[in-house]
C-alpha positions as CSV (number, residue, x, y, z in Angstrom):
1,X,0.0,0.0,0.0
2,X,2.6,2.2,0.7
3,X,4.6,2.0,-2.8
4,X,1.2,2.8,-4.4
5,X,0.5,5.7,-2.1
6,X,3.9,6.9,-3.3
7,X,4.0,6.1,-7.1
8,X,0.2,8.1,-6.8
9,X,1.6,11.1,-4.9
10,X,4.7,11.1,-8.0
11,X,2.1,11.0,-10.4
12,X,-0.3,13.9,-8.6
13,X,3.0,16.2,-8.5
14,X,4.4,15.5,-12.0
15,X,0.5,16.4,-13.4
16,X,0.5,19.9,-11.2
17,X,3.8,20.4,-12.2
18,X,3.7,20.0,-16.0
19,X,0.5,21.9,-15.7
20,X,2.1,25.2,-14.1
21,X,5.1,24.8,-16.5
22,X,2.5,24.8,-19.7
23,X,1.0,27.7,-18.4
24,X,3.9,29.3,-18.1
25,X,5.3,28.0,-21.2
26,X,2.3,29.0,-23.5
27,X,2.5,32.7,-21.9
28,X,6.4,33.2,-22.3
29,X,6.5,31.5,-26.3
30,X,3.5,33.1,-27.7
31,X,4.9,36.6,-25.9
32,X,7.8,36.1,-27.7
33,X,7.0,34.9,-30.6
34,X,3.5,36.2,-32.1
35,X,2.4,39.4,-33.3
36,X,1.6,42.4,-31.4
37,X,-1.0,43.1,-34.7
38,X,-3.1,40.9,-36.6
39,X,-1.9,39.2,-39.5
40,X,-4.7,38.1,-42.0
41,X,-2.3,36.7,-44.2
42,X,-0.8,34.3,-41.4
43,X,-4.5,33.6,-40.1
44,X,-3.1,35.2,-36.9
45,X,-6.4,37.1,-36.5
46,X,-7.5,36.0,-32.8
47,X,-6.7,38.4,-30.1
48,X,-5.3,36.2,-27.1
49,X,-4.2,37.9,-23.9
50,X,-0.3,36.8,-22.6
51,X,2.0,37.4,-19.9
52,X,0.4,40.1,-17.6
53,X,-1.8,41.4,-20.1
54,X,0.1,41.3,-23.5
55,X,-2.3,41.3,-27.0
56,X,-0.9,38.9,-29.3
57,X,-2.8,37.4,-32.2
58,X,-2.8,34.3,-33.0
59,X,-4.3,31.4,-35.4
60,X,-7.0,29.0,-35.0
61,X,-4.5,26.2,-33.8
62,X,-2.4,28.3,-31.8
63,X,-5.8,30.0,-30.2
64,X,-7.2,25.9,-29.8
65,X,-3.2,24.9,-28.0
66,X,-4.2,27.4,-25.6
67,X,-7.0,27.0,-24.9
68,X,-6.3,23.4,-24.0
69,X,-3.5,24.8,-22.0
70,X,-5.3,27.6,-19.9
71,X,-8.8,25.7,-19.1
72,X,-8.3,21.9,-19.4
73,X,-4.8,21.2,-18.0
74,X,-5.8,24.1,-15.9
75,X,-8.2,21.8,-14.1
76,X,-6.2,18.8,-14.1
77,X,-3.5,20.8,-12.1
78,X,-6.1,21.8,-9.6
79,X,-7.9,18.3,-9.4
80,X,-3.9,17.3,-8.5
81,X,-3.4,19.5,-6.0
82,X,-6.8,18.4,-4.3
83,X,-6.2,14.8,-5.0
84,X,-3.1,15.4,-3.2
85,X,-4.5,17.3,0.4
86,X,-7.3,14.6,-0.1
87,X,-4.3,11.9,0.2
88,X,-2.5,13.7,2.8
89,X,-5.1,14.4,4.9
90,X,-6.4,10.6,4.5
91,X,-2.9,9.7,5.3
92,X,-2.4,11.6,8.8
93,X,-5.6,10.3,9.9
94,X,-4.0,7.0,9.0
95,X,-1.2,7.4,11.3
96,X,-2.8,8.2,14.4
């Protein structure tokens, strides 16, 4: 029981983890990297906010990457991070 509590506790912290650095992956590249005005000829024509506020524009793939990024891996970093005080309550209760 214990080697699955940890290998679950690994997996919890690598999913919040990889969800923060996405986040902060998508803001940093697309401020970077994509226009600060649109660009019909590119398809960069979607207004996405970046990096404290930043207009870039992007196109539809781009705009659908982060999407993905900022609401659905979003979630699965916050359903982590309760999975894991649900664990480590459940586990000091275990111990007494």
């Amino acid at each position: 029981m214990k080697v699955l509590r940890k290998a679950l506790i690994v997996q919890l912290l690598v999913g919040v983890f990889s969800s923060v650095l996405a986040f902060a992956y998508i803001h940093m590249s697309y401020d970077a990297s994509m226009p600060r005005t649109p660009q019909p000829e590119n398809g960069r024509v979607y207004p996405l906010r970046v990096n404290h506020g930043t207009r870039v524009y992007v196109n539809q793939q781009e705009l659908d990457r982060a999407n993905f990024v900022f609401h659905d891996v979003f979630i699965l970093g916050v359903l982590s991070v309760l999975a894991l005080a649900i664990i480590r309550q459940y586990w000091d209760e275990e111990k007494r």
